[in-house]
C-alpha positions as CSV (number, residue, x, y, z in Angstrom):
1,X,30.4,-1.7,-11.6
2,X,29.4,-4.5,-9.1
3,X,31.6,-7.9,-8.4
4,X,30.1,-11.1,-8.8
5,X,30.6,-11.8,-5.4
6,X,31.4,-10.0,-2.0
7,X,34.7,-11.3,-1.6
8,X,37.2,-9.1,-3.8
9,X,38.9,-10.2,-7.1
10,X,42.2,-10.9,-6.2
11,X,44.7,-9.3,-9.2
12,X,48.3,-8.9,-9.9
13,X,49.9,-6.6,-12.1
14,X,53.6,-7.5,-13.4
15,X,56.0,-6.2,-16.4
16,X,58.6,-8.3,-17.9
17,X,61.3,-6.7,-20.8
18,X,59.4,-4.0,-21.8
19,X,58.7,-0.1,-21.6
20,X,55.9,0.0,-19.7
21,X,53.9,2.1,-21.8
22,X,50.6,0.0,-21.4
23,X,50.3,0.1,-17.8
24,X,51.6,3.9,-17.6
25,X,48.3,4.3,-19.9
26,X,45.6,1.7,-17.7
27,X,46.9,3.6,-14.5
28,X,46.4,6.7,-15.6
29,X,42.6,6.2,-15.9
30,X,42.5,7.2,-12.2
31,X,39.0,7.9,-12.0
32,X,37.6,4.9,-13.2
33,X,41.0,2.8,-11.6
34,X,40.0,4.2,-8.0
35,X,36.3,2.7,-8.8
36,X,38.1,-0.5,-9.4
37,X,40.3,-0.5,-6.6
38,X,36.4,-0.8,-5.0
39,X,36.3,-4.1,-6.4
40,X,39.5,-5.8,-6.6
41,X,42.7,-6.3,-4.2
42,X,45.7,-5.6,-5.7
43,X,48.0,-7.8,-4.4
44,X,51.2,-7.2,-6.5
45,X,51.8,-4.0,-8.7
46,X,56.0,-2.6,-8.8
47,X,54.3,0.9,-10.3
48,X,51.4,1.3,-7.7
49,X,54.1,0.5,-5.4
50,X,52.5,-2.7,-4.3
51,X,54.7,-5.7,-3.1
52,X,54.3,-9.4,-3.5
53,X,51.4,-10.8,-1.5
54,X,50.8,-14.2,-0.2
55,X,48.4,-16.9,-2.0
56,X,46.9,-17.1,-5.2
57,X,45.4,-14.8,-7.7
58,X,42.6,-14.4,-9.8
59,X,43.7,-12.5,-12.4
60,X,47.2,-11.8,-13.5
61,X,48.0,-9.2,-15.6
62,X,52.0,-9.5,-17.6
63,X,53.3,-6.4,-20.0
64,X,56.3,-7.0,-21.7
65,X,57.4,-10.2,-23.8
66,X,60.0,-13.0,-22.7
67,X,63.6,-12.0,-23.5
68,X,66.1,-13.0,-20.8
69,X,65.7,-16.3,-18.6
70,X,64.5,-14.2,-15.6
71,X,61.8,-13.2,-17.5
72,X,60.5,-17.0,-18.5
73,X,61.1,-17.7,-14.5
74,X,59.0,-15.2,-13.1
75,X,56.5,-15.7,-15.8
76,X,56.0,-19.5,-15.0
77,X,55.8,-18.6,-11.4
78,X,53.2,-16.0,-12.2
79,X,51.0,-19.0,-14.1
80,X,51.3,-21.0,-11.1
81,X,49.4,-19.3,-9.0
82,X,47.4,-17.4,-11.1
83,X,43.5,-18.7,-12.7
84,X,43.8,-16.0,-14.9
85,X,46.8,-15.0,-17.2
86,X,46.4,-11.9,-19.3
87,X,48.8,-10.5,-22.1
88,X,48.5,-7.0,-21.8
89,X,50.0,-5.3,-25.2
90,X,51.8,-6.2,-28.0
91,X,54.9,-7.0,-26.5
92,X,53.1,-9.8,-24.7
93,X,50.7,-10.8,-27.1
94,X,53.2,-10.8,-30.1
95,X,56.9,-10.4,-28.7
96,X,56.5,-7.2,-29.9
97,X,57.3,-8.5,-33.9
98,X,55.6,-5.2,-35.1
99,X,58.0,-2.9,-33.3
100,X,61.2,-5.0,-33.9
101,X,61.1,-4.8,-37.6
102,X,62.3,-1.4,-37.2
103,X,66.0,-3.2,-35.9
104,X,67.1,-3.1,-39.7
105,X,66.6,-6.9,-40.2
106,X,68.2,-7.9,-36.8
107,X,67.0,-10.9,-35.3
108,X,66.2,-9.8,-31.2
109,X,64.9,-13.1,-29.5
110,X,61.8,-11.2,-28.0
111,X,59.1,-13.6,-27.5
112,X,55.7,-13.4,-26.7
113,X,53.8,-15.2,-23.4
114,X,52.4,-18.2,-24.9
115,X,55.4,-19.3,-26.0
116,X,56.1,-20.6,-22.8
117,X,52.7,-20.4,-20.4
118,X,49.2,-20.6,-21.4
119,X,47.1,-17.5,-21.8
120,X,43.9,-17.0,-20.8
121,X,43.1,-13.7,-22.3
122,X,45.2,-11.0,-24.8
123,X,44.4,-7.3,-24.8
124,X,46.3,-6.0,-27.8
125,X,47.3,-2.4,-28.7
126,X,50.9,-0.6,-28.6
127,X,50.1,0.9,-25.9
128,X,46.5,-1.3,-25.0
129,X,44.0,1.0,-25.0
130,X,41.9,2.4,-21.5
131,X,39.0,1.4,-22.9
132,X,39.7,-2.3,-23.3
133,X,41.5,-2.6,-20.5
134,X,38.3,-1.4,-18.1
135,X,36.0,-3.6,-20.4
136,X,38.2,-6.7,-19.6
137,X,38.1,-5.8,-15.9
138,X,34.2,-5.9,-16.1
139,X,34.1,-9.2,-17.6
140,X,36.2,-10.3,-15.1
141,X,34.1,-8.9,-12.1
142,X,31.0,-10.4,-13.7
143,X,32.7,-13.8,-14.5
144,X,32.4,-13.5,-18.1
145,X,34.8,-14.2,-21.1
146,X,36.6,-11.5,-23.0
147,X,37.1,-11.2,-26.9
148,X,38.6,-8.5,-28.6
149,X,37.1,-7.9,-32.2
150,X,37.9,-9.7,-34.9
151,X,37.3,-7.1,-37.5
152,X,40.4,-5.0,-39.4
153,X,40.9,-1.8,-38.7
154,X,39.4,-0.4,-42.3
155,X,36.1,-1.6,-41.0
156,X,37.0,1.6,-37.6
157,X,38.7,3.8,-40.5
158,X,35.0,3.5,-42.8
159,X,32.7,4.5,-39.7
160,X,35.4,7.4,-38.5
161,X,34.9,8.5,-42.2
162,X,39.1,9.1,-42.2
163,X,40.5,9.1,-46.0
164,X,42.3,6.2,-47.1
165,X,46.2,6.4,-46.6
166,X,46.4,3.4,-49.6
167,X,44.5,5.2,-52.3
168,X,47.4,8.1,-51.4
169,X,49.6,5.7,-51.8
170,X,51.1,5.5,-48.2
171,X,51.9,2.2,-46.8
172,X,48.9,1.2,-44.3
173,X,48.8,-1.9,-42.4
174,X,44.8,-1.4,-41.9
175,X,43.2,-3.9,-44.3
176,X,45.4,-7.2,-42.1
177,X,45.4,-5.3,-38.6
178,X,42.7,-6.7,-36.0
179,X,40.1,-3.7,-35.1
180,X,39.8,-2.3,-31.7
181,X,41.6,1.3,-31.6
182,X,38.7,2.9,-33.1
183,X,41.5,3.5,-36.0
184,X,43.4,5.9,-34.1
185,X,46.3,6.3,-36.3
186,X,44.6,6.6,-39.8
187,X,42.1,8.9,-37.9
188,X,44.9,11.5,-37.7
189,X,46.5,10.3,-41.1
190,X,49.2,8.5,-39.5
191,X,49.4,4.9,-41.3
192,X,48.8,1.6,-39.5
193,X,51.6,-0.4,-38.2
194,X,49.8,-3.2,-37.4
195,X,50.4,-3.4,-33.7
196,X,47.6,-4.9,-32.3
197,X,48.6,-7.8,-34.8
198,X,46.8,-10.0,-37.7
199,X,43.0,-9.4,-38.1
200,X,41.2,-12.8,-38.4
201,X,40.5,-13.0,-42.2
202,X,43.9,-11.7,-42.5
203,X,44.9,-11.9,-46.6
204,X,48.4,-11.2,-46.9
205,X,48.8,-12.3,-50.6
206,X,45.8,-10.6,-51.7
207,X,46.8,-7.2,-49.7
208,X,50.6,-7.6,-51.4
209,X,48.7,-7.6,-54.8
210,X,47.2,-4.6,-53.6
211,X,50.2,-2.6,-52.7
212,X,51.8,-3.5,-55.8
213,X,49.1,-2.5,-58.2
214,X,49.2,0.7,-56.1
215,X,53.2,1.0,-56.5
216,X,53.5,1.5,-53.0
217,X,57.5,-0.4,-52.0
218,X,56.6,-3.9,-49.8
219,X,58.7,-3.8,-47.1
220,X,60.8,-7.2,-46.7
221,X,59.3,-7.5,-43.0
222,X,56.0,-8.1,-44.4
223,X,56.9,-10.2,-47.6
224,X,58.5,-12.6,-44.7
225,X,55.3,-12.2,-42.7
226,X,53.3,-13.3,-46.4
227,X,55.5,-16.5,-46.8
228,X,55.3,-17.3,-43.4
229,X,51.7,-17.0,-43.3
230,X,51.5,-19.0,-46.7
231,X,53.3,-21.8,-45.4
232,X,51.3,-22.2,-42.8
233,X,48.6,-22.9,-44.4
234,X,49.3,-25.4,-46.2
């Protein structure tokens, strides 16, 4: 890798209400993390042990979604002095909506970053993957803009030649769920849960038609997510 410039990208590293499963999986690429560490000044990170440092940043990175007031308060202070705001993982792409349905119907007011600050950049996944984390950071170090694809994750499920989990019919989120995790869960017949959240030609009333002719049960989580989606467009 080689920076843009001599002078070192300047990057923080933060967690708000969350597990921390997505930067337990970007730090444990040590290898390639030490190369980086070539490149960039970390200037805040809790888990590298790393404590607040003085003036602006480049890039700031947030796990985690907004939950409690301290959360929104340390998250607008991160926007301040950061160029560069990055959701890192569901929880702060999506308030982590994929992984609260499980709380039987429960309404938990876990909300995702833009909701309150803008962001720059989202790296989805549950956890976000090594690989897109490191293809970020090279963008970044060459001053180039980051997109995720904007494929669904049948299109990664069709070139890993992994068997269908609808046609068996098992409840798979594949067909609506943006690509990017080379279909990691399919791959090892595990079904999609939609994590790294709506593909963009997303078709919620035609993949409900689907399910149905297929007698596989719709969860009410995603008829809600249909009508939502529905009346949005109108």
């Amino acid at each position: 890798m080689e920076a843009s410039s001599s002078r070192k990208l300047r990057v923080g590293i933060f967690s708000l209400s969350s597990c921390e499963g997505c930067l337990v999986e970007i730090l444990g690429i040590e290898d390639v993390f030490m190369d980086l560490l070539e490149l960039i000044e970390v200037s805040d990170s809790r888990l590298l042990g790393v404590k607040e440092g003085e003036g602006n940043l480049d890039v700031a990175i947030v796990e985690g979604a907004v939950i409690t007031s301290e959360d929104r308060s340390k998250l607008e202070k991160i926007r301040r002095k950061s160029k560069i705001l990055v959701a890192l993982g569901d929880c702060a792409c999506y308030g982590g909506k994929f992984i609260m349905k499980d709380f039987d119907g429960k309404e938990v007011n876990s909300q995702p970053l833009e909701n309150f600050v803008k962001v720059d950049y989202k790296i989805y996944g549950c956890p976000a993957t090594r690989e897109n984390f490191v293809k970020f950071m090279k963008h970044m170090l060459i001053s180039r803009s980051f997109e995720e694809p904007s494929i669904n994750v049948c299109g990664e499920c069709l070139l890993r030649g992994a068997e269908c989990l609808l046609e068996k019919g098992i409840l798979c989120l594949g067909p609506i769920t943006r690509a990017g995790c080379n279909a990691l869960c399919p791959s090892v017949n595990s079904p999609c849960i939609g994590c790294r959240g709506l593909s963009m030609d997303a078709n919620l009333k035609a993949f409900l038609e689907i399910l149905e002719k297929k007698g596989i049960s719709i969860p009410p989580y995603l008829a809600k997510l249909a009508e939502k989606t529905c009346k949005e467009e109108r």
